[in-house]
N, C-alpha and C positions, 0 to 999 in steps of 0.2 A: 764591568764595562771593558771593551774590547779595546787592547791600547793601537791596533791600528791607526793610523791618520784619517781621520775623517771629508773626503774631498766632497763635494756635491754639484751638482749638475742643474744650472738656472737660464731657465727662459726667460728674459727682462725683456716682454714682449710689449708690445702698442696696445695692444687691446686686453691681455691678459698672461699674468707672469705665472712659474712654476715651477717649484723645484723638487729633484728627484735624483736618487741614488741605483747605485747595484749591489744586488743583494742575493746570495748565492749566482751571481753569473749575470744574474737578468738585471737589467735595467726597469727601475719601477717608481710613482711616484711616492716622496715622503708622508707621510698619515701625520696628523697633528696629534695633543693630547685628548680631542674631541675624536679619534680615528678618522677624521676628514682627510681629503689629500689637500697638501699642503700646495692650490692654486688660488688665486685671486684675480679680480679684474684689477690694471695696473689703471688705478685711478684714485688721487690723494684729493681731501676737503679738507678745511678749515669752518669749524665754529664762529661765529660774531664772538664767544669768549677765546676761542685761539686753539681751542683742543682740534687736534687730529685725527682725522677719521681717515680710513685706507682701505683700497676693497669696496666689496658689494656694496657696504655703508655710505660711501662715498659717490659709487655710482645712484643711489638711492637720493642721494642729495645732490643731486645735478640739479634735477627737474626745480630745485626749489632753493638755490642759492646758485647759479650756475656761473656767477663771479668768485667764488671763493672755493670753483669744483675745478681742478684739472684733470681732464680724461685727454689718454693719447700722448705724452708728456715726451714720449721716445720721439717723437716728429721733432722738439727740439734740440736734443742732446747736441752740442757741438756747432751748433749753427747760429748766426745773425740773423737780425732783423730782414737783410739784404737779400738772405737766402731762400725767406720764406715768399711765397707766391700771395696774393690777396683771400686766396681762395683758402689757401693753408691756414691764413692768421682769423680767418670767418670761425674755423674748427673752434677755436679759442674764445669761450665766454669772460674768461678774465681779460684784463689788460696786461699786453707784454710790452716790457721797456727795453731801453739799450744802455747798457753803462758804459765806462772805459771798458777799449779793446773789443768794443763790438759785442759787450757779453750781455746775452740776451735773459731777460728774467721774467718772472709771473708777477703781477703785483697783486698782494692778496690783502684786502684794508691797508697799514701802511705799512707793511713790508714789501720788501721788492725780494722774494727765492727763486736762486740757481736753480735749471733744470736739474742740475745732478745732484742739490739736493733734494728735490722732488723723488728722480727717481729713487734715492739712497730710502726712505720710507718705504717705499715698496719692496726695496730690497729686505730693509730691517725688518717688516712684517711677515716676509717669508723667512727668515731668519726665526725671528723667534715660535714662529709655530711649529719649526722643523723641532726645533730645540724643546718644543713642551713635549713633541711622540716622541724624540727618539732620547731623550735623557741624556743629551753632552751637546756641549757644546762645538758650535759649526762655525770651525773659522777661516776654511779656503775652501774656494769656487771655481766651477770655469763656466763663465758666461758667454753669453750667445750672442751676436749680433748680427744686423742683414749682411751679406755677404759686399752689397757697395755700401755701407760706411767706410768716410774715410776717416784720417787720422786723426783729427778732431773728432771725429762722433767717439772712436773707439778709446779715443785718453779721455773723455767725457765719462764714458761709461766706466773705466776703470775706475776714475775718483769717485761715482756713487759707491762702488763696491768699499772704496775703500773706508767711505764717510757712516759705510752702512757696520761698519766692524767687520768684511771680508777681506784675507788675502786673494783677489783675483789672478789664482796662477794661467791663468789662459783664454784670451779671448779667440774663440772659434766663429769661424763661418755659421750661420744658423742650416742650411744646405749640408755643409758638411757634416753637422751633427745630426741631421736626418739620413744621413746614410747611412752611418753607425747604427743610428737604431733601427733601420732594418735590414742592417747585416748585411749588405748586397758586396761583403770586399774580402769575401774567405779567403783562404789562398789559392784556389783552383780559379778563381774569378779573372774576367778577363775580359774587359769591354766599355761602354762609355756611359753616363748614367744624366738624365737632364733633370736637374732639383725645382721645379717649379711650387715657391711658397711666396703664395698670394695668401698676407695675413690681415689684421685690423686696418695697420698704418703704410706698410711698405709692400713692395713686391721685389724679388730676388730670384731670377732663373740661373744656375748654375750648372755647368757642364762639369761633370767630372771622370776623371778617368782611373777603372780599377784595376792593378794589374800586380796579381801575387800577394793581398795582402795590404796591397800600398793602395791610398789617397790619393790622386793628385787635381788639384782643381786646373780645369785646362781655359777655363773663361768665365767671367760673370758679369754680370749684365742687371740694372736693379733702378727703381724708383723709388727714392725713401719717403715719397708723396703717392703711393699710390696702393690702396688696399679698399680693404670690405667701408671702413668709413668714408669714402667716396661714393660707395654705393646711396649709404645712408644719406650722405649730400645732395644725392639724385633724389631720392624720394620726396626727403624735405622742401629739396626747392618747390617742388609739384605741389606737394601739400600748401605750402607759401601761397602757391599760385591761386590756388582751389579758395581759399578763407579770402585771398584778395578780389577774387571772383565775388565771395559771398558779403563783400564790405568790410572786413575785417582791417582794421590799421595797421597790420601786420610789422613796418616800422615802430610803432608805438608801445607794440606788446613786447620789443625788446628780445635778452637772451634768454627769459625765462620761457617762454613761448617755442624758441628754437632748440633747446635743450628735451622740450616736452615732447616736439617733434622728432625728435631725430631718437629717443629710445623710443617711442613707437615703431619708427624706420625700421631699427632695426627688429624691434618683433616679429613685423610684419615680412622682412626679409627672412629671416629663422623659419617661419611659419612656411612660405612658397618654397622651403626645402622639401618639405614633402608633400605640400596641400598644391592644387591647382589654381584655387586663388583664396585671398582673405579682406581683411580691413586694415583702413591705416584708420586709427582709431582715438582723437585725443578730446577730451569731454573739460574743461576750462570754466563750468560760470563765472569767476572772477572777473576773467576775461572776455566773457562773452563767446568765448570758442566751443563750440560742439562740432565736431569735424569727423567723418565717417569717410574715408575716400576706399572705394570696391580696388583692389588689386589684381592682376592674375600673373600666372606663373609666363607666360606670353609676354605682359607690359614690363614684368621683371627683367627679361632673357631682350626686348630691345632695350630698355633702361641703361643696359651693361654690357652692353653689346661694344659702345666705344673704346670703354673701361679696357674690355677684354682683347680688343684690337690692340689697344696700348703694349699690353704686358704681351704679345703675339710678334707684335714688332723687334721687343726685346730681343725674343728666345731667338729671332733668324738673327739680332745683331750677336748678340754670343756662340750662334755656329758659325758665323761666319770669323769671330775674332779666333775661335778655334780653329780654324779651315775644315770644316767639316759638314759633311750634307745633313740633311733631316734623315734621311735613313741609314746615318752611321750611327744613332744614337739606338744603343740597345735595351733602354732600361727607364720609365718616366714615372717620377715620385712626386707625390702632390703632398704639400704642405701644406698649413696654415687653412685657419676655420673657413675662411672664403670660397677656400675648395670644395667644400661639403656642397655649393649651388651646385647642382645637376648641370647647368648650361655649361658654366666652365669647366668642368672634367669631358663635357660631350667636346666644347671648343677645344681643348688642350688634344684632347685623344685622336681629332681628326688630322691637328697639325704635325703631330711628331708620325702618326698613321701606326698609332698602337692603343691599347687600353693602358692607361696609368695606373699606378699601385694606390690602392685607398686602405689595404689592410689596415692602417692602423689609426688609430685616433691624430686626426689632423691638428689637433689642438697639444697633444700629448707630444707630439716626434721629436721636436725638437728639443724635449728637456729631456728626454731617455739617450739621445744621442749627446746630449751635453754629460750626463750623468755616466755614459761609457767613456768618454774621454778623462773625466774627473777619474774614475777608474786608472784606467791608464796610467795617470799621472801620481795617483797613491801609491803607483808600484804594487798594487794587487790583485791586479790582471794580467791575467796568461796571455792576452792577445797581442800579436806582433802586427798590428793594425799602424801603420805610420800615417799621419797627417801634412803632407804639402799643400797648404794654403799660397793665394797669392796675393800681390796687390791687385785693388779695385781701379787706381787711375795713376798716371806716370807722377811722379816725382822729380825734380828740377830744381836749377837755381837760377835767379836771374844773371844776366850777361849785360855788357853794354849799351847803352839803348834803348834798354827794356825789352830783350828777347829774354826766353826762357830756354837752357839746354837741359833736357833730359837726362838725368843719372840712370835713373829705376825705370823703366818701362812697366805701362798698365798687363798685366796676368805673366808676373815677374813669380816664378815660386819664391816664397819666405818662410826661413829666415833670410834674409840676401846682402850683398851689398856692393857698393860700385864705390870707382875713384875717378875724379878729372882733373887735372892740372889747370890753374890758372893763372895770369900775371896784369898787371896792371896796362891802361893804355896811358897814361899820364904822368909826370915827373914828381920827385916828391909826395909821395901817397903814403899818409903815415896812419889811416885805417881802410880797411875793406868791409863794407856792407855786406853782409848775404844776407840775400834774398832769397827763401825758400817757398816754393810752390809744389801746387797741385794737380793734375790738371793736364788735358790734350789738347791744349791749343797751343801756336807758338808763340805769343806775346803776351806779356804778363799783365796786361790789362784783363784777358780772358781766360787767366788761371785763375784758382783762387791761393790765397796768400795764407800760409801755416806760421811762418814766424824768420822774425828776424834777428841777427845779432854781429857783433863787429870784433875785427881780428885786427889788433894791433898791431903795426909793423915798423920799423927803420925806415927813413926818408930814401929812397934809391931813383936811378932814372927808368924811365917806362921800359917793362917787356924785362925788368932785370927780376924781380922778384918772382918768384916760385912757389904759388899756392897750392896745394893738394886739396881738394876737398873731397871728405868719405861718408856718404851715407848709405846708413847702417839701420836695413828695417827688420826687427826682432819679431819669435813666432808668432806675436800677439798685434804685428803690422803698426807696431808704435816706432818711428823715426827719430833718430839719434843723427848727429851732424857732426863730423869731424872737420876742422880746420888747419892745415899747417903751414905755414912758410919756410923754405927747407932752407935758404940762406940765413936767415936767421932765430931758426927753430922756435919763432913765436908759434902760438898755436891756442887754439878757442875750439868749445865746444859745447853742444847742446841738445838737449832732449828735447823737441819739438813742444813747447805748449801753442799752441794756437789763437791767434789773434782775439780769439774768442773763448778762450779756455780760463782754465782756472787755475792761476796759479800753486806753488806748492802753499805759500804760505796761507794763501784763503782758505785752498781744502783743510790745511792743518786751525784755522780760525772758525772754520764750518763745526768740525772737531770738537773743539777747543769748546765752541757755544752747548755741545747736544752734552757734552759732560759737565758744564754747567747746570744745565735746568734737565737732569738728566732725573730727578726727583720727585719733581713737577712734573718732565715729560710721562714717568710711568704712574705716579697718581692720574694724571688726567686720561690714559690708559685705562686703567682699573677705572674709569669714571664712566669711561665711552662703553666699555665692557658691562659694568653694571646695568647702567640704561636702557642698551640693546637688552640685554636678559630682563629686566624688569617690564619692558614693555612688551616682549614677548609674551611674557607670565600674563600680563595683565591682559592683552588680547586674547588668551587661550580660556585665561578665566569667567573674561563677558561671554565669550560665544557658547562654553559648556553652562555656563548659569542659565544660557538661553535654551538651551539642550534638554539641560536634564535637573534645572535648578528649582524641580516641583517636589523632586524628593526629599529637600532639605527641612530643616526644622527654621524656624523663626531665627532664633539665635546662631544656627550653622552659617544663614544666610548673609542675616546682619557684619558676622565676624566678614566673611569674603569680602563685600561690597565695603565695608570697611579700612579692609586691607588694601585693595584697591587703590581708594581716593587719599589713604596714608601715603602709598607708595607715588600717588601720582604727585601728588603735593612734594615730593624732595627730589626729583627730576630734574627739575632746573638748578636746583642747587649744588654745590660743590660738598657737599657731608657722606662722604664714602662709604665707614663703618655704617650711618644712619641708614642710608639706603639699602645696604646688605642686608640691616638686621631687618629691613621694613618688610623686602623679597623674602627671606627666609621666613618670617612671621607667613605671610601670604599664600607659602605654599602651605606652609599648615594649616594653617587655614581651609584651602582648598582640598584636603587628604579626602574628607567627607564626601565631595561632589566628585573626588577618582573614583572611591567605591562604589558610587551609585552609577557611575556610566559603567564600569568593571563591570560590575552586575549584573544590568540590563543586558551587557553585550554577551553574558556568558548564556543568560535566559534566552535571547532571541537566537543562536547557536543550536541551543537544545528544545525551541518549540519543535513538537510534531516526532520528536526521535524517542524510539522506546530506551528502556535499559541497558537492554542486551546490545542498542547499535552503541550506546554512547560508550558502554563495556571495549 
């Protein structure tokens, strides 16, 4: 084992996570112990018994538990109730609650879980898959985020990493790590690049400018509401309409109904990637639903037509916060699986009045370009590739009144940092409140609020005392607060958690719990694990019995269908070993009906061919 440092490269995407390294030079993604690449859809369930499903499993039980499923979970990172739109909190089959400090949670039977521990499962599951291909362990990342997260989504996302067992040495622009990965910043490079990634959840147009080797991001512009699952929203509602056309109670049928809907959406959107039209197609007798609605690639392209207006308006407000025309922009890179619609790569290409870059897997970019930064930061890359991130929106503190002055201005390169002086307007003032915000407006009613804390002082009369305050936003755009009083060298200071964030001592109590029933958590692992393989086994064995189950003997038969109904009989139950040894019996079981399909398949290969051709 290579004693190198092992950094890695993680897309903590909305629709789907990924992680990936570099490996002689190249950026690529990690292989699990199955030779899988190590990606999944970022969507966590819960069992009625409480086991953990993550991934495809998880998407697979939407349609049928869609309270105890959360898909899309990165829409809440960092955010309140307050923040969410009606339309955002519709995405959500579970119930979200609000506890102290605005922190917003899933409620899943009777627990109430933090987004960030949500996400931190999907981190850990990428985690440990990395850890079965590559044989060591993986314990520093640099993750990805939309480029407008603010400081709250991005200390959100830190503490999943941390909760998942990763050091997060670097949160990056997700834009900027699609530039990395396609190289566009050699050192002869010289010119301006626009990052359009339209992904699941978010959209992110980023301007950047390459010159010599150097990053620098010159403007970004983003909806962290606005991706490929709004499209899906569009379908659904239609489909809604269609069943309420048809008499359907479509209130009564609830999340289960809308859940069932909307992965057909999205099939049927997938499918108009390359087909002209298809079905939206969901079949319910429970429910009394049988539902066919015809699509085409036309009703698609107006469907999204607003959608794509939306994120159009963006990209002219980020050339214009860069001062810059549409045909300064040399270089247009499409991100994110959304891209893959023909209409919006045709919409995108006419606005910048170029073809955009699609070489590379739009679902991929962004973790190959996280995994060249992780690079970077191992210290085992030759490339003198520098990264100038900026902030997404100005930072301030409140002022008397209730106005807000500005420290940081929004597309500020970071690391950075500003000072302002202040003094009191009133006699005898023996604490200062600060108020930190967020935010382009100038009253702090229409900021939003990251966090407060008080700087104790000496009684003095107004306009005498001399506050400095310093904020300090680090490569990873997390905000630190300096306070001083220079007459009397009191002085406070703070590391931004957010009104809605999570304390140190909670993530450390989050912690604290997963090493608890850390036991249990990976028996019921090995439980979900066995199940899944068992039930595979068992599907593959009815459909070849139905195959080729004439060539068996009386007794070949019996043992199969035997093992079977063994196997299916301790499914529901918690006996681990029992169920291994039930699977393992089963495939022996089944050795006989391999040979006979082996067989036949080698026989039908060689009817009609002589000797000499099979020679």
């Amino acid at each position: 084992m290579s004693d190198t440092p092992l950094v890695v490269g993680i897309d903590l995407g909305t629709t789907n996570s990924l992680l990936a390294r570099v490996v002689d030079g190249k950026p690529q993604l990690v292989h699990d112990g199955k030779d899988h690449p190590v990606a999944l859809p970022s969507a966590v369930s819960w069992t009625d018994e409480g086991e953990l499903v993550v991934g495809r499993n998880a998407v697979e039980r939407a349609p049928l538990a869609p309270q105890r499923t959360v898909l899309s979970v990165k829409r809440l990172m960092g955010r309140g109730l307050a923040d969410l739109s009606p339309a955002a909190r519709r995405h959500f089959s579970a119930e979200l609650v609000e506890e102290g400090r605005q922190l917003i949670k899933v409620k899943i039977g009777e627990r109430a879980i933090t987004p960030q521990e949500i996400s931190s499962h999907i981190l850990g599951e990428l985690k440990r898959r990395a850890e079965a291909g590559l044989g060591q362990e993986v314990k520093q990342a640099v993750v990805t985020v939309p480029a407008y997260f603010d400081d709250a989504q991005r200390q959100a996302t830190r503490d999943a990493g941390r909760m998942a067992g990763l050091e997060v040495l670097r949160i990056i622009n997700e834009p900027t790590a699609a530039s990395l990965a396609y190289g566009l910043g050699g050192k002869d490079a010289d010119g301006v690049i626009a990052v359009y990634d339209l992904g699941g959840g978010t959209f992110d147009l980023s301007l950047l400018r390459v010159q010599a080797g150097t990053f620098r991001v010159l403007a970004t512009c983003g909806d962290t509401h606005l991706g490929g699952d709004d499209v899906d929203g569009i379908l659904v509602d239609s489909a809604l309409a269609l069943l309420a056309e048809q008499g359907v109670d479509v209130e009564q049928a609830g999340p289960r109904l809308r859940a069932q809907l909307r992965e057909a959406a999205e099939r049927a959107k997938i499918a108009l990637t390359d087909a002209e039209q298809t079905l939206l197609a969901v079949k319910d007798p429970t429910q009394g639903i049988n539902l066919e609605l015809a699509l085409t690639r036309a009703e698609l392209n107006r469907a999204i037509d607003p959608l794509v207006d939306r994120t159009l308006d963006l990209c002219r407000k980020a050339v214009a916060d860069a001062e810059l025309s549409v045909g300064e922009i040399d270089e247009v890179v499409m991100v994110g699986g959304s891209t893959r619609t023909p209409h919006v790569r045709t919409r995108v290409g006419e606005f910048f009045g170029r073809t955009p870059h699609t070489e590379l897997d739009p679902d991929q970019v962004v973790a190959l370009g996280a995994a060249v930064q992780a690079d970077i930061l191992s210290g085992q890359s030759e490339s003198d590739v520098l990264l100038l991130d900026v902030t997404p929106l100005s930072l301030g503190i409140e002022t008397f009144g209730g106005a807000v002055t500005k420290l940081i201005m929004a597309n500020s390169s970071i690391p950075t940092q500003a000072t302002e002086e202040y003094t009191t307007p009133e006699d005898g003032v023996t604490a200062i409140d600060l108020h930190v915000l967020q935010g382009e407006r100038e009253l702090v009613q229409d900021c939003r609020s990251l966090a407060r804390f008080k700087l104790k002082i000496p009684p003095m009369p107004a306009g005498m005392p001399k506050v400095k305050v310093t904020f300090l936003v680090d490569a990873d755009g997390i905000l630190r607060v300096h306070a001083v009083e220079a007459r009397s060298a009191a002085e406070a200071e703070i590391e931004v958690t957010p009104v809605h964030g999570l304390t140190e001592d909670e993530v450390d109590q989050i912690l604290e719990d997963s090493y608890t029933h850390a036991i249990a958590d990976v028996q019921l692992h090995q439980r979900i694990d066995l199940r899944n393989e068992s039930r595979t086994v068992i599907r593959a064995a009815r459909k070849t019995l139905g195959e080729a189950g004439d060539g068996l003997t009386a007794e070949q038969r019996a043992a199969i269908e035997g093992g079977i109904e063994s196997l299916e009989a301790l499914l529901p139950g918690e006996d681990n070993p029992a169920m291994k040894t039930a699977l393992e019996a089963l495939n022996e079981a089944c050795e006989p009906l391999a040979e006979i399909v082996l067989d036949r398949a080698v026989s039908a290969a060689l009817e009609g061919k002589s000797l000499s051709e099979v020679q």
